[in-house]
C-alpha positions as CSV (number, residue, x, y, z in Angstrom):
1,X,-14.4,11.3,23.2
2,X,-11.8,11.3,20.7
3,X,-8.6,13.0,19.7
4,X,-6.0,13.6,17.1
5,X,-2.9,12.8,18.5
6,X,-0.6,12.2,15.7
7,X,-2.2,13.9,13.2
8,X,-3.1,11.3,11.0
9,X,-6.0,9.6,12.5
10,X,-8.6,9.9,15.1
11,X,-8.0,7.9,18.5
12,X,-10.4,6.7,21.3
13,X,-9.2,8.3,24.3
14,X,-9.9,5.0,26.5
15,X,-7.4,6.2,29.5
16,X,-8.3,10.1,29.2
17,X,-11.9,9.3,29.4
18,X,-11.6,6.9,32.5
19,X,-9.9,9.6,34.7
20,X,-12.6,11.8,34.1
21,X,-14.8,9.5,34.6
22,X,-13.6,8.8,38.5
23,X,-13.4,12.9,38.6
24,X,-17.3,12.9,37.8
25,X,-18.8,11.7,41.1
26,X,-16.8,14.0,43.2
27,X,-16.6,17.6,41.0
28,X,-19.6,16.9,39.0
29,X,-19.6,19.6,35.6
30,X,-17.0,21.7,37.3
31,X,-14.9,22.7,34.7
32,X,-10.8,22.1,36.3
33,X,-8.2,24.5,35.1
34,X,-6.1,22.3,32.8
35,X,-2.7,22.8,31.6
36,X,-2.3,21.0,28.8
37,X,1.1,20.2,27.1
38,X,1.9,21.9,23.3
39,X,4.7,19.1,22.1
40,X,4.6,16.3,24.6
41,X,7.0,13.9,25.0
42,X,5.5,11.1,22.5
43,X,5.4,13.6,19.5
44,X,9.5,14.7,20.6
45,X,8.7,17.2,23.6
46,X,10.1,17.3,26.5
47,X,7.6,17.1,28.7
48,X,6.0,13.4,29.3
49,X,2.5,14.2,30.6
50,X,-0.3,14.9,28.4
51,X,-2.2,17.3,30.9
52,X,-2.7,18.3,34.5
53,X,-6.2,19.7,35.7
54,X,-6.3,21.5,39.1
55,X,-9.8,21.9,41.0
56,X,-9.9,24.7,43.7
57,X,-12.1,23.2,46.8
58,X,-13.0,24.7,49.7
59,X,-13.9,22.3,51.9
60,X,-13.2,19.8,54.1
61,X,-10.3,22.6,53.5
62,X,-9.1,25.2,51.5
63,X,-6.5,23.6,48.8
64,X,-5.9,22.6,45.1
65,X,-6.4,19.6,43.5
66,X,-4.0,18.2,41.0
67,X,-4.1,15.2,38.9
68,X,-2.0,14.5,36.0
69,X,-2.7,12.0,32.6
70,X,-0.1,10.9,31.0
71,X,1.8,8.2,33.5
72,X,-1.3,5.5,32.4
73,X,-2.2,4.7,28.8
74,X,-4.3,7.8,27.7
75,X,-5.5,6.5,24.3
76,X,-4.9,2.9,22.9
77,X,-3.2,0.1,24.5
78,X,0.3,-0.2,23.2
79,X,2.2,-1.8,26.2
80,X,2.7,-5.8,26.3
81,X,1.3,-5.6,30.1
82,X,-2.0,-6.4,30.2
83,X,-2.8,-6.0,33.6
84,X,-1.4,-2.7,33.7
85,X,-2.2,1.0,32.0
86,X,0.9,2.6,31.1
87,X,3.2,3.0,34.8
88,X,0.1,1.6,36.4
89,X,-0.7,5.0,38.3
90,X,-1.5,8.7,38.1
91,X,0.1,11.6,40.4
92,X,-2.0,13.7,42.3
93,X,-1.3,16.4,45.0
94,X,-3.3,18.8,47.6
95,X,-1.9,21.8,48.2
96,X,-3.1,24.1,50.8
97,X,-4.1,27.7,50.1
98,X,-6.5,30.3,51.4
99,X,-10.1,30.4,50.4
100,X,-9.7,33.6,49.3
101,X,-6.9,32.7,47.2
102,X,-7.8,32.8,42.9
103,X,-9.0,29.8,40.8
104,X,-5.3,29.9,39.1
105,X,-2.9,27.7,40.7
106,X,0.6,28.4,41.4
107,X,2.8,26.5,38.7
108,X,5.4,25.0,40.6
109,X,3.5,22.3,41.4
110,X,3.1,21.7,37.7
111,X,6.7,21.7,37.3
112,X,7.1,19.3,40.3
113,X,4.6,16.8,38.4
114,X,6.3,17.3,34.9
115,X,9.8,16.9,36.7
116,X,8.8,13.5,37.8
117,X,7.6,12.3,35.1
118,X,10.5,12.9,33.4
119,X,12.5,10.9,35.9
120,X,10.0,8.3,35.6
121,X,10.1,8.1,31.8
122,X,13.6,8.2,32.0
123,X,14.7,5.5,34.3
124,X,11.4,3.9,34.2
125,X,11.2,3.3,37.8
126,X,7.7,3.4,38.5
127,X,5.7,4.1,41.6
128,X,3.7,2.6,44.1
129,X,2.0,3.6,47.5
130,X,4.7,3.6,50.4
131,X,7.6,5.0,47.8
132,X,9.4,8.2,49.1
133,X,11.7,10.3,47.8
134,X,14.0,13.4,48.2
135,X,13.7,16.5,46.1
136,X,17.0,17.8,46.6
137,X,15.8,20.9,47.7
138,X,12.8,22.7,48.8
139,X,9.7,21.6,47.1
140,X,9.0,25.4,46.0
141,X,12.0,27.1,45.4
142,X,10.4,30.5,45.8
143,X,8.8,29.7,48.8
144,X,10.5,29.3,52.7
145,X,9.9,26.0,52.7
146,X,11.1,23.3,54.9
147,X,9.2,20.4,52.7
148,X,12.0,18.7,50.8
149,X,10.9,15.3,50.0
150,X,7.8,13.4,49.3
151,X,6.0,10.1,49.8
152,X,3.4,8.3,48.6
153,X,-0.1,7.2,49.1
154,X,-3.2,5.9,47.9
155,X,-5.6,9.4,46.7
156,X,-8.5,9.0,49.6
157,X,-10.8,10.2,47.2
158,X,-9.5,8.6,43.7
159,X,-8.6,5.6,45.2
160,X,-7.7,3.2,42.0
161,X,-9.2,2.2,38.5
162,X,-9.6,-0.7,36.4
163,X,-9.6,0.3,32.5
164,X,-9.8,-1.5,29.3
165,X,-5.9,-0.4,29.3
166,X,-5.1,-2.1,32.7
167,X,-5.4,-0.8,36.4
168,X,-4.6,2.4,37.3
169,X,-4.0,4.1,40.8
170,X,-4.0,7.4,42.0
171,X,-0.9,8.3,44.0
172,X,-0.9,11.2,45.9
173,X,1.9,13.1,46.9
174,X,2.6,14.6,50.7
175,X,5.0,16.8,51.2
176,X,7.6,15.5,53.8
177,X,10.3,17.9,56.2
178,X,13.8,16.2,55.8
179,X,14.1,15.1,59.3
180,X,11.0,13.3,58.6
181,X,11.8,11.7,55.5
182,X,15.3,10.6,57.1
183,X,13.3,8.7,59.8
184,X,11.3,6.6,57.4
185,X,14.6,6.2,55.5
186,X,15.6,4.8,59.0
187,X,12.2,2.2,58.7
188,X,10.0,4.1,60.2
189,X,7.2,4.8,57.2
190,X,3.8,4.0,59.0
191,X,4.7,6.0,62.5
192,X,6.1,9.1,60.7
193,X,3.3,8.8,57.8
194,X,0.0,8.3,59.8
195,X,0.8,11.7,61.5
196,X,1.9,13.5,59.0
197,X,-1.3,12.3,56.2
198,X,-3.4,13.2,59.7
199,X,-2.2,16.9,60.1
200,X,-4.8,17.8,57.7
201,X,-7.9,16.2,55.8
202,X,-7.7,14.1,52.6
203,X,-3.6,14.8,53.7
204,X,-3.2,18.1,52.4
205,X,0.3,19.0,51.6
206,X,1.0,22.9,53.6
207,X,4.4,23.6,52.9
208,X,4.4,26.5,55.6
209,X,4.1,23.5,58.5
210,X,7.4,22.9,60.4
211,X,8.1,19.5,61.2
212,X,6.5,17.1,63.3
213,X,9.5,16.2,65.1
214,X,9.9,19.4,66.7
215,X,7.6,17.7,69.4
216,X,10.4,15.8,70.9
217,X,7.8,13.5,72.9
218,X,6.7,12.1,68.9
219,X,10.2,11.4,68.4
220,X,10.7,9.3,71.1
221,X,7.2,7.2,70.3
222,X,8.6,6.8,66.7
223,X,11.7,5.4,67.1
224,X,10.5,3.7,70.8
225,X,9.0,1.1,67.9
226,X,10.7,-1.1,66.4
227,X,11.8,0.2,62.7
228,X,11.1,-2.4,59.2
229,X,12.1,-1.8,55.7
230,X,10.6,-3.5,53.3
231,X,12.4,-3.9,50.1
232,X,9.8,-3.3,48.0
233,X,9.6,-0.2,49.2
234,X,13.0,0.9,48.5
235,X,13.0,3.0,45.4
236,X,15.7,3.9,43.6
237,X,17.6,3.5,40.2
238,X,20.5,0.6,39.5
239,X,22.8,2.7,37.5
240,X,24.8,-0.2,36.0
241,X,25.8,-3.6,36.8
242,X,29.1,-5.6,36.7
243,X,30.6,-9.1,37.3
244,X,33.6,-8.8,39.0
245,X,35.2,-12.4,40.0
246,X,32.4,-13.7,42.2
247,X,31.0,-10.7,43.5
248,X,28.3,-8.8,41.5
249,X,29.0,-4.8,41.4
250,X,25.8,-2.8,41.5
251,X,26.0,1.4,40.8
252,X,23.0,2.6,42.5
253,X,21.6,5.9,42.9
254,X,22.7,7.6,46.1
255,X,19.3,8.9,47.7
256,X,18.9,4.6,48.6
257,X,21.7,3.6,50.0
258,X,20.7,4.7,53.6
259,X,17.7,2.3,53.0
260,X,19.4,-0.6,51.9
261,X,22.1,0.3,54.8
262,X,19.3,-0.6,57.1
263,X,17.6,-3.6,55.2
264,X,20.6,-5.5,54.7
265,X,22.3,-5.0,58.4
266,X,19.6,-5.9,59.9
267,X,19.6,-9.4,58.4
268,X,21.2,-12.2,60.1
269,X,22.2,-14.1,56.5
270,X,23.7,-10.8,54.6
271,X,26.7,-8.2,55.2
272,X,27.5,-5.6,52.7
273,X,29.8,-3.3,52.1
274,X,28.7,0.4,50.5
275,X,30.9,2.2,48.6
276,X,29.9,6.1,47.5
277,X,30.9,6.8,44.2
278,X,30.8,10.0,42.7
279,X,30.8,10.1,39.0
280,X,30.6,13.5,36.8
């Protein structure tokens, strides 16, 4: 496959082609619904990914199937990493529907993925399996929805890549309620993720579900463990940096100072003090 991208000259599409080639095995010919994008981002759009196709399955449950291109190397290798395709992964999401729901997808969830892209080419914070993150709001503005953050895991059915771009994995998001997301902010990832990625196969995302939490008796076995944060977990932006004297002043984004709260006070060598600054 090749494709004009810039208008000039004919490009192998080395990345575009290896997603489809791990979408092969498990849909076959089925032709997705794909979205692609008029001006992306590399010809001076605004939107960073390339495409999105969406598969309707019915089975082991109703739900779409989203999977962007654009976050890994699509068509020649032009970063310095070698090991790497692009940001190294590729979103994907399962939303829930009815079977008797249409082919068409709702385009939220379109928006979500271009959203954080843009973040991602932006700050270029990249993601791995275990990051989580708040939305700032419902995860489908038009919807009653108490899903307001997200975390991330490996796809169970895309798994990861190797390309002649680099490695790529498949990062799939599930939809997390806030008090949920606020206990693995607390260390508790792996208790509050393994029952939320088993509430439904292949850990479909159903942003009708209330919380997990309002079962007080899985509260009390989550935090009855003993909480960790790992820092390579924490995900966040550094805003700027300063010396000051002989301390270092770090600007960070908000959403991780809880995170860092807990890291650090739990460590017997290191005491910090947080500030919150607002800045307009």
């Amino acid at each position: 496959m090749s494709s004009d991208v810039t208008g000039e000259e004919d490009v192998e599409a080395i990345g575009w082609d290896a997603i489809d080639s791990v979408l092969l095995p498990i849909y076959g010919d089925r032709e997705p619904r794909h979205y692609g994008t008029i001006l992306p981002m590399m010809l001076g759009g605004n939107d960073p990914l390339q495409g999105i196709s969406v598969y309707k399955n019915l089975l082991p449950e109703p739900h779409y199937h989203f999977v962007t291109y654009g976050f890994s190397e699509l068509y020649e290798k032009e970063s310095e990493d070698p090991e790497l395709s692009g940001y190294g992964f590729e979103l994907t999401f399962r939303l829930a529907c009815d079977a008797s729901d249409p082919e068409e997808p709702p385009r939220w969830p379109l928006n979500l993925l271009q959203n954080i892209a843009r973040y991602v080419f932006k700050t270029g914070n990249a993601f791995a399996e275990r990051h989580q993150m708040t939305l700032n709001g419902p995860i489908a503005l038009e919807h009653d929805t108490a899903i307001t953050a997200i975390m991330l895991i490996i796809d169970p059915e895309l798994k990861e890549m190797d390309t002649r771009n680099g490695h790529v994995k498949f990062l799939q998001i599930v939809g997390l309620c806030e008090d949920e997301y606020g206990l693995i902010q607390q260390g508790y990832f792996n208790q509050v993720a393994n029952r939320v990625s088993g509430l439904a196969p292949l850990s479909i995302t159903n942003i009708f579900r209330q919380t997990i939490l309002a079962d007080e008796s899985i509260l009390e076995a989550i935090i009855s463990a003993s909480p960790d944060i790992k820092q390579r977990e924490v995900f966040g932006t550094i805003v700027e940096w300063s010396e000051n004297g002989d301390y270092l002043e770090l600007r960070i984004g908000a959403t991780i100072i809880p995170q860092l709260k807990q890291m650090f006070n739990r460590s017997k060598w290191l005491k910090l003090k947080f500030e919150m600054v607002t800045t307009t």
